[in-house]
C-alpha positions as CSV (number, residue, x, y, z in Angstrom):
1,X,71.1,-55.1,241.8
2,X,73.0,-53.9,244.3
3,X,77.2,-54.4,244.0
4,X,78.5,-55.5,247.1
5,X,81.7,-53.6,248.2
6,X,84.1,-54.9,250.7
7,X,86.1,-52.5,253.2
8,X,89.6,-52.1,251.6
9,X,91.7,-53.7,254.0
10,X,89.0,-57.0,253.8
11,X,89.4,-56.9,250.2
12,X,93.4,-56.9,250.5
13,X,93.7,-59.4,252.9
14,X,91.1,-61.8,250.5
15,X,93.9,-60.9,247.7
16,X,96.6,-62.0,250.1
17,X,95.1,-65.3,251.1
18,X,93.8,-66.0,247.4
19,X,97.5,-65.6,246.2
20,X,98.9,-68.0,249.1
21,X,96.2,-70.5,248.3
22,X,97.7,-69.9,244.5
23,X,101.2,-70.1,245.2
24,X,100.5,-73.3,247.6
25,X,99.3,-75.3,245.0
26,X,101.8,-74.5,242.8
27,X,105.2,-74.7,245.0
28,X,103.7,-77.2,247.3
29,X,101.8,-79.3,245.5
30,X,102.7,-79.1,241.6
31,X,106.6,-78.2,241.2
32,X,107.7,-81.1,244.0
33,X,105.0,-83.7,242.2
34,X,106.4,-82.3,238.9
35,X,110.6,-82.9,240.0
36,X,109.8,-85.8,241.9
37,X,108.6,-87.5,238.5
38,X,111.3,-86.2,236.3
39,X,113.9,-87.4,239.0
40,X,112.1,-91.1,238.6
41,X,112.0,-90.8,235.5
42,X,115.3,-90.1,234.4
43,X,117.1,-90.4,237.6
44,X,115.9,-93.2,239.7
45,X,119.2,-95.1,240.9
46,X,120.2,-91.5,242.1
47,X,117.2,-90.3,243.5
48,X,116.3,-93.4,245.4
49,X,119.7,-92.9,247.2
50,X,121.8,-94.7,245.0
51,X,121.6,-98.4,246.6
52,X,123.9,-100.9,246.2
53,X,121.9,-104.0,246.3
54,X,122.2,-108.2,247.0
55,X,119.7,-110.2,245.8
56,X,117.2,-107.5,245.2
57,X,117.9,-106.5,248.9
58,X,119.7,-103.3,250.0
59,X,123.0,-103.5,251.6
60,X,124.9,-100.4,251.4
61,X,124.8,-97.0,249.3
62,X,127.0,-95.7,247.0
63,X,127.6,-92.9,248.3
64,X,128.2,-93.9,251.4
65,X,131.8,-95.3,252.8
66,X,131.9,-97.9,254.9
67,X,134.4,-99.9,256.8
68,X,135.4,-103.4,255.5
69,X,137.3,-104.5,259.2
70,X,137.1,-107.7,260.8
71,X,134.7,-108.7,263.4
72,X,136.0,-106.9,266.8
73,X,137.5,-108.8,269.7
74,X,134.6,-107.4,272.1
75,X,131.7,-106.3,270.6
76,X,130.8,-104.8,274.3
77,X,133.7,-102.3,273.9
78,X,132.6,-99.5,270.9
79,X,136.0,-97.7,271.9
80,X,138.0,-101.2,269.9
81,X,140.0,-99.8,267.6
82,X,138.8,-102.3,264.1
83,X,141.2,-104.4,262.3
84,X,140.8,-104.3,258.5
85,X,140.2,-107.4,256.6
86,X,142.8,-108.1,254.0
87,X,140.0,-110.1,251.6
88,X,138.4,-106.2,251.0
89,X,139.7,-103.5,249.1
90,X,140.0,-101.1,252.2
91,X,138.6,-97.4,252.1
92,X,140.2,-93.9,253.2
93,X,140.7,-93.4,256.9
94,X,137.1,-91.7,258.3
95,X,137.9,-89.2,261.4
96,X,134.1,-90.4,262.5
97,X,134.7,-94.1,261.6
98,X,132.1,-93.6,258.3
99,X,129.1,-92.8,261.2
100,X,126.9,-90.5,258.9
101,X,125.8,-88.8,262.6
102,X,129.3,-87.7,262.9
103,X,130.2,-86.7,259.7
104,X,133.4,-84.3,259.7
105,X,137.0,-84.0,259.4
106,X,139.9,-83.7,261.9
107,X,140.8,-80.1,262.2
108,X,145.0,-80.1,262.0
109,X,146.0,-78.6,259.2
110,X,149.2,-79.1,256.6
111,X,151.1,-77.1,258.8
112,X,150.1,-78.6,261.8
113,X,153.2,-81.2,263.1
114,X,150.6,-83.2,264.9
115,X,149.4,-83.9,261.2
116,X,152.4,-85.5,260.2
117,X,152.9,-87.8,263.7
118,X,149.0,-88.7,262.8
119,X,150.3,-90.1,259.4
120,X,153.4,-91.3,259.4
121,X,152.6,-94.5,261.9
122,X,149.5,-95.3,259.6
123,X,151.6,-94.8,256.5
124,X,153.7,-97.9,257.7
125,X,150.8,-99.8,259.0
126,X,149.1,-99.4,255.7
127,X,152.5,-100.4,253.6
128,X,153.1,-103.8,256.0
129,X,149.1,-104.7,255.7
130,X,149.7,-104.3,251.7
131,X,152.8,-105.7,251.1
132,X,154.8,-102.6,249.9
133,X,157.1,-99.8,250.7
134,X,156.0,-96.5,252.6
135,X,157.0,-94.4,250.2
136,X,154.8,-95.6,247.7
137,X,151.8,-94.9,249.9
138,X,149.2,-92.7,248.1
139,X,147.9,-90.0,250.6
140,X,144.7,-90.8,250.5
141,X,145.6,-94.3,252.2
142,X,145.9,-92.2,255.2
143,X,144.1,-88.9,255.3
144,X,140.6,-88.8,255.8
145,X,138.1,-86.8,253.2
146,X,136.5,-83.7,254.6
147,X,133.2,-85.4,255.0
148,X,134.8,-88.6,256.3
149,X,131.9,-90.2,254.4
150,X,133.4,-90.1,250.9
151,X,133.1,-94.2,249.1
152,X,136.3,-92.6,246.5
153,X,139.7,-93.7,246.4
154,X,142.1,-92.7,244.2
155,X,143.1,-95.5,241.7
156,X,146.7,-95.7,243.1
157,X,145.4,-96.8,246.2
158,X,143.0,-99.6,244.8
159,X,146.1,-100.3,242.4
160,X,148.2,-100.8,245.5
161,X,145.7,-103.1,247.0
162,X,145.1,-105.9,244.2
163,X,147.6,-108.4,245.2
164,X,146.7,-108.6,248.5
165,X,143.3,-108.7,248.1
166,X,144.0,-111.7,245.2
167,X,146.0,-113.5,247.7
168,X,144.1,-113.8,250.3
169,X,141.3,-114.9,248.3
170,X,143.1,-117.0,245.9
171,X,141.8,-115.0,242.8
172,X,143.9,-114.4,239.6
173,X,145.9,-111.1,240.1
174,X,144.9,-110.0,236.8
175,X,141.1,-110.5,237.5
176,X,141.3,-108.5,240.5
177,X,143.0,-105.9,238.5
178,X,140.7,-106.0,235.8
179,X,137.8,-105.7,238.3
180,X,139.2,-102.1,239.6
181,X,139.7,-100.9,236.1
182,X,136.3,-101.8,235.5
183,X,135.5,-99.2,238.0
184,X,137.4,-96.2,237.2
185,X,135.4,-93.5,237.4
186,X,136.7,-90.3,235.1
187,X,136.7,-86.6,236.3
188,X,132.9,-84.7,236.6
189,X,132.4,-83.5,233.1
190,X,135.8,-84.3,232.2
191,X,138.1,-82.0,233.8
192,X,136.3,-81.6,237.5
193,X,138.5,-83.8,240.5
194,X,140.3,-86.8,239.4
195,X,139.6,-90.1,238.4
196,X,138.5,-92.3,241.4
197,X,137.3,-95.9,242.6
198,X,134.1,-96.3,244.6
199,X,135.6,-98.7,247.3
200,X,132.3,-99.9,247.8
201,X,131.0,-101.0,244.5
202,X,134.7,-102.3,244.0
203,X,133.5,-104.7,247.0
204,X,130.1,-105.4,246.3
205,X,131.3,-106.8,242.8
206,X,134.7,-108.5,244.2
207,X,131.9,-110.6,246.6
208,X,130.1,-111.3,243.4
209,X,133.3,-112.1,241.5
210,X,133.9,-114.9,244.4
């Protein structure tokens, strides 16, 4: 019986394709099957994009901020600057007003003068909409996060926040307070970032509190 022999570059280029047919299986087909069950698995709230829900429906993400303002005076004009609603526990300023297509910061640095006009009139808005002084402002009332996505705020500022939120909806002080520390959320593996309150769980449960 006669042994059939290929030219060499034929029987490289058979090699070739028999190790991409391999290595398609494997890295296209296999490993993403293989993570994408481990991640349901052990992961799903996180995996499926971490989804705050109402009534088995989905109504925001948590990882996702969002603004919690007022209806606008003329919904025709998307240049109305939104007023926040003092019956939710407000977020941190977004540069892109939470739109994840124009996700970003402002670019004025600590140095930058224009930085500190930019924050001192919101520093004073922020203290008259929450019923305390300006100095006791935290800065994250009225800088934006780099992203200008991020749901966190720091627990001063959801602190600072409780009795007007409790007045406006006539809720025990204490309740309110209790609901925030219910959502303190320590540093990454204990010593990564500071504690922090996802504004938008905080609301979700303040609705369901009601």
């Amino acid at each position: 019986m006669r042994t059939l022999h290929l030219p060499p570059l034929l029987r490289q280029h058979l090699a070739a394709l028999r190790m991409l047919l391999v290595f398609t299986v494997l890295t296209g087909i296999a490993y993403p099957l293989v993570v994408t069950g481990i991640a349901q698995a052990a992961f799903s709230d996180q995996a499926n994009g971490s989804l705050v829900t109402t009534k088995g429906k989905p109504v925001a993400s948590g990882l996702l901020g969002q603004n919690f303002a007022l209806p606008g005076k003329n919904p025709d004009d998307p240049k109305e600057e939104l007023r926040p609603d003092p019956k939710w526990f407000q977020p941190r300023p977004s540069a892109g007003g939470y739109d994840p297509l124009a996700s970003g910061a402002t670019s004025l640095g600590p140095n930058n003068p224009d930085l500190v006009t930019a924050v001192k009139q919101p520093r004073i808005a922020v203290a008259a909409f929450d019923g305390v002084s300006p100095a006791s402002v935290p800065v994250d009332a009225v800088t934006a996060s780099g992203s200008g996505l991020d749901p966190a705020i720091s627990p001063a500022y959801a602190y600072e926040q409780v009795n007007r939120v409790a007045r406006t909806r006539r809720l025990s002080p204490a309740d309110v307070k209790q609901l925030v520390a219910d959502h303190l959320q320590g540093r990454t593996l204990g010593f990564l970032g500071q504690e922090s309150v996802n504004v938008v769980e905080l609301n979700h449960d303040l609705a369901r509190l009601m």
